[in-house]
MARGU-327666 format. One record per atom (N, C-alpha, C): x, y, z; residue in three letters; atom name. Coordinates in Angstrom, 3 decimals. Layout:
@east->X north->Y up->Z type->ALA atom->CA
...
end
This chain:
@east->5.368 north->-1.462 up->9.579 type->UNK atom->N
@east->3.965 north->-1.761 up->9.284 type->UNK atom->CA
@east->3.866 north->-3.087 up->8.536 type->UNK atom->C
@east->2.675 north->-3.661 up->8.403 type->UNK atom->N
@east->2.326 north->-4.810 up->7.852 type->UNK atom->CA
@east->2.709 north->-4.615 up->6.754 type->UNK atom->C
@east->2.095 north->-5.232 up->5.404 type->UNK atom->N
@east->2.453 north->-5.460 up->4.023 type->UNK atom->CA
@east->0.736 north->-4.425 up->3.451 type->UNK atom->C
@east->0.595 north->-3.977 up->2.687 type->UNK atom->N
@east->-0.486 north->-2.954 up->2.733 type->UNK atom->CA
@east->-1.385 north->-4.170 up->1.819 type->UNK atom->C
@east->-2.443 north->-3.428 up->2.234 type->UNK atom->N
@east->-3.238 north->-4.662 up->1.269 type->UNK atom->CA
@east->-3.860 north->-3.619 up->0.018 type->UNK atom->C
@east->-4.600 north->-2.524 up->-0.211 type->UNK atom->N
@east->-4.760 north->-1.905 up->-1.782 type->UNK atom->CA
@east->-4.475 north->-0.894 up->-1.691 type->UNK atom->C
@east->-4.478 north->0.295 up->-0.197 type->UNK atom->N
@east->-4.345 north->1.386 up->-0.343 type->UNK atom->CA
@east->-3.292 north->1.936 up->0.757 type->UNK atom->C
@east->-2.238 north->2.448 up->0.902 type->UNK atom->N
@east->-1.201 north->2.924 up->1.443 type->UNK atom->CA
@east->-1.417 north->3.772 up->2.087 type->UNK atom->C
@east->-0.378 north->4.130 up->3.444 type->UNK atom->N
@east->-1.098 north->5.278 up->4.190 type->UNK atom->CA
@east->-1.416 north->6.533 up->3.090 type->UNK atom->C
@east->-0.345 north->6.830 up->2.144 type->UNK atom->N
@east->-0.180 north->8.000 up->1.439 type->UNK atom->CA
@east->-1.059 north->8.389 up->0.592 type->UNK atom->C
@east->-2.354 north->7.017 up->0.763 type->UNK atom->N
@east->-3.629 north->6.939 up->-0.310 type->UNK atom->CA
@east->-3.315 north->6.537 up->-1.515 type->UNK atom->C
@east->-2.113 north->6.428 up->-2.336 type->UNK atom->N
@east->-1.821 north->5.878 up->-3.102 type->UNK atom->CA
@east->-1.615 north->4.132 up->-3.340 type->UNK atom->C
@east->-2.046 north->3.552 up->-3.955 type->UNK atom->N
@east->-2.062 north->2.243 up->-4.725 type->UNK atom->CA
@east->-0.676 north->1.743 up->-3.980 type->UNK atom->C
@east->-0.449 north->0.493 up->-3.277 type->UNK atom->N
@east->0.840 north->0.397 up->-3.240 type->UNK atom->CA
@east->1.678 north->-0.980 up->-4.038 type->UNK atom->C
@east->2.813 north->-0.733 up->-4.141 type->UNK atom->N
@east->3.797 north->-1.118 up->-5.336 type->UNK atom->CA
@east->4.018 north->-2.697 up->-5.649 type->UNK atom->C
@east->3.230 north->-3.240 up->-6.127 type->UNK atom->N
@east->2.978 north->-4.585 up->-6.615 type->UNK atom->CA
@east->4.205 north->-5.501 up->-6.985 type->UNK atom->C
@east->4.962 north->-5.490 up->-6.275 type->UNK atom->N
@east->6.462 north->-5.789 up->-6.781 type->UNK atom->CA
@east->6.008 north->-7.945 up->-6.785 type->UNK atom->C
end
């Protein structure tokens, strides 16, 4: 998948590394 932009499939926030 792409790079997520605020919300992840899992609905959670994803990881701002």
């Amino acid at each position: 998948m792409t790079d997520p932009v605020w919300i992840d499939f899992k609905g959670a926030p994803p990881p701002y590394r």
